[in-house]
HTML snippet that shows the backbone in 3Dmol.js (N, CA, C, O; Angstrom):
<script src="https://3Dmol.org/build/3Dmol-min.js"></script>
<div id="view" style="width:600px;height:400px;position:relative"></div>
<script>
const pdb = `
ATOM      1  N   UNK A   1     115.989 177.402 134.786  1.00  0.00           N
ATOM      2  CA  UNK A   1     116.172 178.238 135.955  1.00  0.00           C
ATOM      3  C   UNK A   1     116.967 179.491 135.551  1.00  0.00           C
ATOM      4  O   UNK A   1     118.062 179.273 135.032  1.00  0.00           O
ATOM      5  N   UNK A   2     116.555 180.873 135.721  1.00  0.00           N
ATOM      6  CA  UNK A   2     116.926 181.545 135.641  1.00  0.00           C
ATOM      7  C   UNK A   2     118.933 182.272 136.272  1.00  0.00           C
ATOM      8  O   UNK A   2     119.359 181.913 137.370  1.00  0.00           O
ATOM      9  N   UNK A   3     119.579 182.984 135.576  1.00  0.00           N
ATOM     10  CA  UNK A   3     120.721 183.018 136.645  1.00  0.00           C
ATOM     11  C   UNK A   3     121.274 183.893 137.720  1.00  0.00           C
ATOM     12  O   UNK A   3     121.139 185.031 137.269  1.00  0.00           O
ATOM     13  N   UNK A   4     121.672 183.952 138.572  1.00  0.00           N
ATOM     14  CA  UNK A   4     121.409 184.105 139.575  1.00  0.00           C
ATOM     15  C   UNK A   4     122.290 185.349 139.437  1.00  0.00           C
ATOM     16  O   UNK A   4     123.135 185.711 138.618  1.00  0.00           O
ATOM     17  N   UNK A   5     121.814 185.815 140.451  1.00  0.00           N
ATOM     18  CA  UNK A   5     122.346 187.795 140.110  1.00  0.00           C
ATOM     19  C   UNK A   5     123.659 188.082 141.227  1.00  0.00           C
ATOM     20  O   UNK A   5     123.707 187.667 142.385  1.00  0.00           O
ATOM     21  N   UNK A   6     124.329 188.621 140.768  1.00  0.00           N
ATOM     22  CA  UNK A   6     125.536 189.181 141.151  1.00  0.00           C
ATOM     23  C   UNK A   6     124.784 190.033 142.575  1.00  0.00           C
ATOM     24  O   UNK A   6     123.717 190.645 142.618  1.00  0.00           O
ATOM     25  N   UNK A   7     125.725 189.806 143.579  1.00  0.00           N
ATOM     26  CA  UNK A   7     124.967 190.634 144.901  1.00  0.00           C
ATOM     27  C   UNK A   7     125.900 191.961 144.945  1.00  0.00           C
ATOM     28  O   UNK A   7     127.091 191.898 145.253  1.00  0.00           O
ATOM     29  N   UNK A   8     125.154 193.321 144.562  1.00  0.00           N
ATOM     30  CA  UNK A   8     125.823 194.773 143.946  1.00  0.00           C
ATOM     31  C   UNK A   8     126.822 195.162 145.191  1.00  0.00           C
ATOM     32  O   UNK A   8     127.855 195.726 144.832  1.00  0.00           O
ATOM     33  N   UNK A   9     126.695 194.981 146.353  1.00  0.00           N
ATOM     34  CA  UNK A   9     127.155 195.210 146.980  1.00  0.00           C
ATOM     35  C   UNK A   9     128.739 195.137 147.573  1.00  0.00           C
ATOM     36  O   UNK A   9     129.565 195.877 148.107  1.00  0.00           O
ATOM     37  N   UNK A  10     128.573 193.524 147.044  1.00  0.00           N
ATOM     38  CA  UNK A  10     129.370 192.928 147.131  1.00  0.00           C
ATOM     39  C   UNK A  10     130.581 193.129 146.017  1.00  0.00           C
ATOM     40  O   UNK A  10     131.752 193.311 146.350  1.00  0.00           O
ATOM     41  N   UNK A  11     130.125 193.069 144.650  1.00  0.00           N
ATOM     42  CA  UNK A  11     130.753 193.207 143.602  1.00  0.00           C
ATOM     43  C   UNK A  11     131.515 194.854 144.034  1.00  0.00           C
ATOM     44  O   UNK A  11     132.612 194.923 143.479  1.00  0.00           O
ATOM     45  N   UNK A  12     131.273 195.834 144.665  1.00  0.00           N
ATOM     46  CA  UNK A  12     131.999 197.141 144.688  1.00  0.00           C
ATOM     47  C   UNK A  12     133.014 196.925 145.857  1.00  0.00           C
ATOM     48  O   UNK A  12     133.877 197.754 146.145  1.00  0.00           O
ATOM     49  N   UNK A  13     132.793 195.489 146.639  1.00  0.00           N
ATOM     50  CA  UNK A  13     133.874 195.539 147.579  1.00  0.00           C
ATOM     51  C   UNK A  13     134.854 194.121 147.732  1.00  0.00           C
ATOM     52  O   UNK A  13     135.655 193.967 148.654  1.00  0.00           O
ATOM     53  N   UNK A  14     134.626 193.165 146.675  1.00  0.00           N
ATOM     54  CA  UNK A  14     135.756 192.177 146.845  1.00  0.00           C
ATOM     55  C   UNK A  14     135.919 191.877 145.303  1.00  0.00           C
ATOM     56  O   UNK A  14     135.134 192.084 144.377  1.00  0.00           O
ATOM     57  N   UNK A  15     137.150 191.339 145.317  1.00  0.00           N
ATOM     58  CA  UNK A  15     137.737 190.844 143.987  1.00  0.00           C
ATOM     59  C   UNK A  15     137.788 189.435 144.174  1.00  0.00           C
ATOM     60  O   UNK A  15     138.003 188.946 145.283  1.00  0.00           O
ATOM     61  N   UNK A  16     137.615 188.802 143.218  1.00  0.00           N
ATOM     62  CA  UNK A  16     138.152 187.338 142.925  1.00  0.00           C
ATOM     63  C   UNK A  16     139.223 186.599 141.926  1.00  0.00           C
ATOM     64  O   UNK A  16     138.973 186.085 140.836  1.00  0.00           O
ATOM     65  N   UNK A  17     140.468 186.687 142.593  1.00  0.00           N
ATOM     66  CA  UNK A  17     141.291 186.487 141.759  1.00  0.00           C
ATOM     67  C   UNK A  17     141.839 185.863 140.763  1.00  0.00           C
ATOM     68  O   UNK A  17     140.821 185.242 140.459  1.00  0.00           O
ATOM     69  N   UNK A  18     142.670 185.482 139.938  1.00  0.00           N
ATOM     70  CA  UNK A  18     142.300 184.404 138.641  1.00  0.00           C
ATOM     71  C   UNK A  18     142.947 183.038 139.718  1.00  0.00           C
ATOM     72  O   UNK A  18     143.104 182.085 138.955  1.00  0.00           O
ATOM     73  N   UNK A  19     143.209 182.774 140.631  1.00  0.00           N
ATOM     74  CA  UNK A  19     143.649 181.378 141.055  1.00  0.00           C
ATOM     75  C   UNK A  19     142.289 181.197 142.009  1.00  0.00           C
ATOM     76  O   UNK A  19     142.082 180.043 142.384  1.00  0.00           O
ATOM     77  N   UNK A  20     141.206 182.370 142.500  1.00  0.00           N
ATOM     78  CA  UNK A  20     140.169 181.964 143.202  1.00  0.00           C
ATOM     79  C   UNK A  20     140.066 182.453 144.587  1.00  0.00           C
ATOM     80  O   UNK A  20     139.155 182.157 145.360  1.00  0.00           O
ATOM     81  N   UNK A  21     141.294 183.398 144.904  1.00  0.00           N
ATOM     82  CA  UNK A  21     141.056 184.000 146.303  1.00  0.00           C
ATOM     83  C   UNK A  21     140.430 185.232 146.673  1.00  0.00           C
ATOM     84  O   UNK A  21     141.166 186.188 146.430  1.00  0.00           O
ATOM     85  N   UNK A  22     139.481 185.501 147.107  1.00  0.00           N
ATOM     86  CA  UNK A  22     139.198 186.912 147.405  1.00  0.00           C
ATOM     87  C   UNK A  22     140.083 188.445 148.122  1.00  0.00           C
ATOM     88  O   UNK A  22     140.770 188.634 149.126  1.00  0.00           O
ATOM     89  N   UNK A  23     139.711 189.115 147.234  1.00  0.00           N
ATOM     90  CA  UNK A  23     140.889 190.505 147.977  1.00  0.00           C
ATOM     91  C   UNK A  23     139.734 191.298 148.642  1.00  0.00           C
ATOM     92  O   UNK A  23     138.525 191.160 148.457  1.00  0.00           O
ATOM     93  N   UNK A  24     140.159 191.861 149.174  1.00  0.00           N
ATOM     94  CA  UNK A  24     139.441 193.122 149.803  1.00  0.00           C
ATOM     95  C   UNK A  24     140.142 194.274 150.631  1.00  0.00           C
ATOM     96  O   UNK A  24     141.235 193.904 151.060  1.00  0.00           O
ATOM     97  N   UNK A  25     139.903 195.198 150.872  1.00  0.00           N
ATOM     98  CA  UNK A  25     140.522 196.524 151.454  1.00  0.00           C
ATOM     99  C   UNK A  25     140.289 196.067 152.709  1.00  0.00           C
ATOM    100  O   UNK A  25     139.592 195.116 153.061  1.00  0.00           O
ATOM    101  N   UNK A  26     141.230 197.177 153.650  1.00  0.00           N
ATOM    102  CA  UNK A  26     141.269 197.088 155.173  1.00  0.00           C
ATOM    103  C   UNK A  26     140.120 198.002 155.300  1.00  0.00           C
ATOM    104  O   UNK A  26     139.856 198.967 154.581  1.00  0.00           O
ATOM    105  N   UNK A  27     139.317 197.445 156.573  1.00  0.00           N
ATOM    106  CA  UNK A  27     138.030 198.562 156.858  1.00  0.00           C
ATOM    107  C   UNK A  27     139.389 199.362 157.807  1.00  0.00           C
ATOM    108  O   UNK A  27     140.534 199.005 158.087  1.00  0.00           O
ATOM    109  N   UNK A  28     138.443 200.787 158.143  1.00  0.00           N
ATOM    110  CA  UNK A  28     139.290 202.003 158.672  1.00  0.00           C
ATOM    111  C   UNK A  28     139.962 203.096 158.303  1.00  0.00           C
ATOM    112  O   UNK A  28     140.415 203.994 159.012  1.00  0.00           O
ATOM    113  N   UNK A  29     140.006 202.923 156.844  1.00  0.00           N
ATOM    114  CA  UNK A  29     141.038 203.447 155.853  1.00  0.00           C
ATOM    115  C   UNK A  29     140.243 204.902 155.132  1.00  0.00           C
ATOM    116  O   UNK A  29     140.669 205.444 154.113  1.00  0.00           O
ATOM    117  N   UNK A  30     139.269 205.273 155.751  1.00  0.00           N
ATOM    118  CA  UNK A  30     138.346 206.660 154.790  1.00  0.00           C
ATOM    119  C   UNK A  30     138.445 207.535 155.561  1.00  0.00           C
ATOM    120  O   UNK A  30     138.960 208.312 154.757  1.00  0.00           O
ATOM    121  N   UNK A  31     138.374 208.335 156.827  1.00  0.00           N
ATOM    122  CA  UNK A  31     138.341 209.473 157.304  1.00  0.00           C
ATOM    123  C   UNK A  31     139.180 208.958 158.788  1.00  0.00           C
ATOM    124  O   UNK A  31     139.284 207.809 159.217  1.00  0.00           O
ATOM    125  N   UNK A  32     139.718 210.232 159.376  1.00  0.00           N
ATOM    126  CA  UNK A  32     139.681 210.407 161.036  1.00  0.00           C
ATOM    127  C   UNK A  32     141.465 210.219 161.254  1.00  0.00           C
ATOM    128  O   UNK A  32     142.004 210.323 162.356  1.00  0.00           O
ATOM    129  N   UNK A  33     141.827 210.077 160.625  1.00  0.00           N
ATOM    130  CA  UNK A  33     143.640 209.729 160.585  1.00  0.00           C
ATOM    131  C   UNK A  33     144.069 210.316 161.061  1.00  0.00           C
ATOM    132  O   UNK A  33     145.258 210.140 160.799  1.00  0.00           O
ATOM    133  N   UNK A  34     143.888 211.716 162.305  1.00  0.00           N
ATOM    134  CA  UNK A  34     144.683 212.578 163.141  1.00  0.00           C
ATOM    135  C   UNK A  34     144.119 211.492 164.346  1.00  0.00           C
ATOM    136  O   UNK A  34     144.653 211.911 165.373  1.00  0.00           O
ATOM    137  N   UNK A  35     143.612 210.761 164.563  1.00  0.00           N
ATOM    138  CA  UNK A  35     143.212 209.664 165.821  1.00  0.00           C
ATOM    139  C   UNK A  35     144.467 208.280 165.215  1.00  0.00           C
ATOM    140  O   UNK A  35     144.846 207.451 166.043  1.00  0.00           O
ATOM    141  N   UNK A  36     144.929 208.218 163.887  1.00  0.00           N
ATOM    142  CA  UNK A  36     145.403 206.657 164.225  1.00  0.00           C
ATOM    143  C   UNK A  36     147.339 207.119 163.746  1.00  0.00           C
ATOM    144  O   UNK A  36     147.760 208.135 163.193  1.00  0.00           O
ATOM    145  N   UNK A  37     147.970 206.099 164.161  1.00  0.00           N
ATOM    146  CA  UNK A  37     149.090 206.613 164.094  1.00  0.00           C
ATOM    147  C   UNK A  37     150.228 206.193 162.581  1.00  0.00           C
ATOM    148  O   UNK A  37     149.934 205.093 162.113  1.00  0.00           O
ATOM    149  N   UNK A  38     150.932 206.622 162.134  1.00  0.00           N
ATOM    150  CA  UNK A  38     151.467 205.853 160.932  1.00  0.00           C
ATOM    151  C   UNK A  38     151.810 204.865 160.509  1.00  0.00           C
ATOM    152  O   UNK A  38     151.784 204.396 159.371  1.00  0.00           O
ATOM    153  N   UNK A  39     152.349 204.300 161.978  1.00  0.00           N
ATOM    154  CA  UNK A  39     152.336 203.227 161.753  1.00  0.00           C
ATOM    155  C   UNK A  39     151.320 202.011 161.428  1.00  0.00           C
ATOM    156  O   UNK A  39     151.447 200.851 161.036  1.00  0.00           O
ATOM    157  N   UNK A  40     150.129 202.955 161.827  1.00  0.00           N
ATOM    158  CA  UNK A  40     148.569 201.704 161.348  1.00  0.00           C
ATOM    159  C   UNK A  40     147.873 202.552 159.926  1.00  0.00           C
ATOM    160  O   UNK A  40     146.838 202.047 159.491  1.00  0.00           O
ATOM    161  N   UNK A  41     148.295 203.545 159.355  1.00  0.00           N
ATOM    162  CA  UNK A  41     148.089 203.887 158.752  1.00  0.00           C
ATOM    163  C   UNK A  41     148.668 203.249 157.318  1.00  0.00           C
ATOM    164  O   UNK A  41     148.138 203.233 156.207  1.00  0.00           O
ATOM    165  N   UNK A  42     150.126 202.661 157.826  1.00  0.00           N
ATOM    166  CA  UNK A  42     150.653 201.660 156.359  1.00  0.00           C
ATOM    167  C   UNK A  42     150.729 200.839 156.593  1.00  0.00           C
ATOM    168  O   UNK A  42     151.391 200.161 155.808  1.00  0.00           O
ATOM    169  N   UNK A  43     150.229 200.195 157.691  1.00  0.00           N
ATOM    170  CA  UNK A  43     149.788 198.603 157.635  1.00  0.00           C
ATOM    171  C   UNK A  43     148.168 198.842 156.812  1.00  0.00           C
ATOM    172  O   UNK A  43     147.847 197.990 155.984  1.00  0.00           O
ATOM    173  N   UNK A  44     147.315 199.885 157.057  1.00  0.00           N
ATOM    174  CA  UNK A  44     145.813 199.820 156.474  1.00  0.00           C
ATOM    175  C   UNK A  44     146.092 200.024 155.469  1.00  0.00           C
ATOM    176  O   UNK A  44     145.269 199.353 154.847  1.00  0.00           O
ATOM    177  N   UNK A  45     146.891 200.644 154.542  1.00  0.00           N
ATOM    178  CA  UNK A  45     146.904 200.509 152.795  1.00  0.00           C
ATOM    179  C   UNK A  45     147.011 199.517 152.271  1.00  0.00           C
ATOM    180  O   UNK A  45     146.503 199.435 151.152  1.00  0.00           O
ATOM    181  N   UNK A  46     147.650 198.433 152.786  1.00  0.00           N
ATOM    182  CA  UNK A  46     147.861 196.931 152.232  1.00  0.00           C
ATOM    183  C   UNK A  46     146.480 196.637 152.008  1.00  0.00           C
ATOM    184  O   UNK A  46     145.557 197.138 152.649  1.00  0.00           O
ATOM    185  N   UNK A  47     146.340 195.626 150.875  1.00  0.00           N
ATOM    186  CA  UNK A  47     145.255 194.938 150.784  1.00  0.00           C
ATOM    187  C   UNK A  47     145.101 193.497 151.778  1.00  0.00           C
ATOM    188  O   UNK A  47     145.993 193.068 152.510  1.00  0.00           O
ATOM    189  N   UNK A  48     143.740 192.889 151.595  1.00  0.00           N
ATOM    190  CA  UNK A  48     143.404 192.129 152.354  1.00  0.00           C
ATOM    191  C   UNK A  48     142.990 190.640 151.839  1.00  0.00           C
ATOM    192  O   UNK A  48     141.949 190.571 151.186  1.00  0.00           O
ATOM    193  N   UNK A  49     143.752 189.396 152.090  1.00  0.00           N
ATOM    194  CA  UNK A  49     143.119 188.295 150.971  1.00  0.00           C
ATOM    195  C   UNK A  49     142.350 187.852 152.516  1.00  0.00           C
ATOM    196  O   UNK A  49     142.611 188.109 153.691  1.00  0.00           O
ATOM    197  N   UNK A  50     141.398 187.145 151.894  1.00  0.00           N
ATOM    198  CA  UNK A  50     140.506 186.583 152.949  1.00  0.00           C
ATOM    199  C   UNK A  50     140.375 185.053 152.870  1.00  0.00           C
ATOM    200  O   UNK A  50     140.152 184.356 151.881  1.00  0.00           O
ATOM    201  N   UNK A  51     140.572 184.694 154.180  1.00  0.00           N
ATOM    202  CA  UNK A  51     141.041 182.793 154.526  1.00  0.00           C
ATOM    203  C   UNK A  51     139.817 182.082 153.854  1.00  0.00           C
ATOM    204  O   UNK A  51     138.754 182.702 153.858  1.00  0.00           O
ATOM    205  N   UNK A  52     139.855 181.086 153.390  1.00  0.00           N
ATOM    206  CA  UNK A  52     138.935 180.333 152.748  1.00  0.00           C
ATOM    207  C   UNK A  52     137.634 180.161 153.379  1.00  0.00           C
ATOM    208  O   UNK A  52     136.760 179.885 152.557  1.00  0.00           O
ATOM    209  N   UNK A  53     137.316 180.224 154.345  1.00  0.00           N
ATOM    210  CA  UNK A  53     136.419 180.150 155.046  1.00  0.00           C
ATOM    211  C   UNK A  53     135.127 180.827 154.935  1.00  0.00           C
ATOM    212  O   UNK A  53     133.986 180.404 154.753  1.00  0.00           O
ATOM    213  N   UNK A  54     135.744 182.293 155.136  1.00  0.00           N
ATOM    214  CA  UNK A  54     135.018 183.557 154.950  1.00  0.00           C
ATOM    215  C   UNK A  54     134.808 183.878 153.313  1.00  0.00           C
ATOM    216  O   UNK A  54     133.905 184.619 152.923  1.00  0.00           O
ATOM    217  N   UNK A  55     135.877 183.143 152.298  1.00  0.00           N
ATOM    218  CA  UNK A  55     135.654 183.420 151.288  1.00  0.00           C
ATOM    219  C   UNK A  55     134.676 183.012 150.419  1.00  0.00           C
ATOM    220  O   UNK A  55     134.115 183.650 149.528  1.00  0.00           O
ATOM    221  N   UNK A  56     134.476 181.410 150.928  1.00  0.00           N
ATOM    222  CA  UNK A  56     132.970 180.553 150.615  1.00  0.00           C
ATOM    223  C   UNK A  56     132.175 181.058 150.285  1.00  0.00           C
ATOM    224  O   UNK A  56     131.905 181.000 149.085  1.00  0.00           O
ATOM    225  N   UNK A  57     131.270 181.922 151.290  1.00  0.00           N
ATOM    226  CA  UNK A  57     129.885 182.613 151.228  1.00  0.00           C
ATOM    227  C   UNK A  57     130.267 183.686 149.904  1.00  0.00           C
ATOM    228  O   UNK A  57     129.675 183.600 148.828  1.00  0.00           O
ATOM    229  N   UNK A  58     131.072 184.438 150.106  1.00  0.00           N
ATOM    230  CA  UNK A  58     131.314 185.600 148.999  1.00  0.00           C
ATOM    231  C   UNK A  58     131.364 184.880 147.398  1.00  0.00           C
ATOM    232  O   UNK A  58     130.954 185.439 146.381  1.00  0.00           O
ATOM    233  N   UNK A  59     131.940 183.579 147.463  1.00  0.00           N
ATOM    234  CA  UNK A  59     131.922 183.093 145.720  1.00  0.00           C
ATOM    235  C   UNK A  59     130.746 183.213 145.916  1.00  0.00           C
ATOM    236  O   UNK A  59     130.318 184.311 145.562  1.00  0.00           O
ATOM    237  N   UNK A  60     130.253 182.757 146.202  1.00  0.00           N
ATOM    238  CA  UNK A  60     128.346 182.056 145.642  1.00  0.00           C
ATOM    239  C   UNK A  60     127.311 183.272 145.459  1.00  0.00           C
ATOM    240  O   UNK A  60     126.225 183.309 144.880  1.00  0.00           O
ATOM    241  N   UNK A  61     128.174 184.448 146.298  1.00  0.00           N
ATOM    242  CA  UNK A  61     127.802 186.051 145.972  1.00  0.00           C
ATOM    243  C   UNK A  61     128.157 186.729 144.849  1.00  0.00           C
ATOM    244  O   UNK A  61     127.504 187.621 144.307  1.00  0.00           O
ATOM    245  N   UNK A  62     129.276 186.259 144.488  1.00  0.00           N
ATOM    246  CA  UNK A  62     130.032 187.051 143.518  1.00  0.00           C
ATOM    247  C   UNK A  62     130.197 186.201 142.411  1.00  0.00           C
ATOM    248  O   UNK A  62     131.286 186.245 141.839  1.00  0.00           O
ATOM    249  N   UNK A  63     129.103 185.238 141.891  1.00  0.00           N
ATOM    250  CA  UNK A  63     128.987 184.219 140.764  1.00  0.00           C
ATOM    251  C   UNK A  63     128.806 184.931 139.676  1.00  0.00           C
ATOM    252  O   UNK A  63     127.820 185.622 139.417  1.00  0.00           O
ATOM    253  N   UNK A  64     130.054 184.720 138.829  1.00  0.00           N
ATOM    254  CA  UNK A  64     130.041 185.445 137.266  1.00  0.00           C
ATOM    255  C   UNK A  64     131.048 186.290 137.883  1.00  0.00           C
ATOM    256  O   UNK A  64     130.853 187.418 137.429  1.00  0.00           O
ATOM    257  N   UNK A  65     131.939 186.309 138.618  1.00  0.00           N
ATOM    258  CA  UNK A  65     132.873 187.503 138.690  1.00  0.00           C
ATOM    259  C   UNK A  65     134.267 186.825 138.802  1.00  0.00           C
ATOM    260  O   UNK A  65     135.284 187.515 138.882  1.00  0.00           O
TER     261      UNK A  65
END
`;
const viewer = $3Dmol.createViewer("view");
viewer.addModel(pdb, "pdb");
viewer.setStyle({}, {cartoon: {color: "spectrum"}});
viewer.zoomTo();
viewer.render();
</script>
């Protein structure tokens, strides 16, 4: 059986860390920042680990990463 391909998409937007958790950026964070206020502006720079749940589907996406 051939192996199964990395989904491209995916690979440009989550990490998998060496203990196995996924990171990802806050959506909101690219344009329009005279609409949001500073205070949500440095809560959105933090990164994002994602609960096991949601992270499931993404390993089996991001196999070999």
């Amino acid at each position: 059986m051939p192996k199964l391909k990395t989904h491209s998409g995916a690979k440009k937007r989550f990490k998998v860390t060496g203990t196995g958790k996924v990171k990802a950026r806050k959506p909101n964070r690219s344009h329009n920042f005279s609409t949001k206020n500073a205070k949500r502006e440095r809560r959105l720079r933090k990164g994002l680990v994602l609960e096991s749940r949601a992270a499931a589907p993404l390993k089996q996406v991001l196999q070999g990463r």
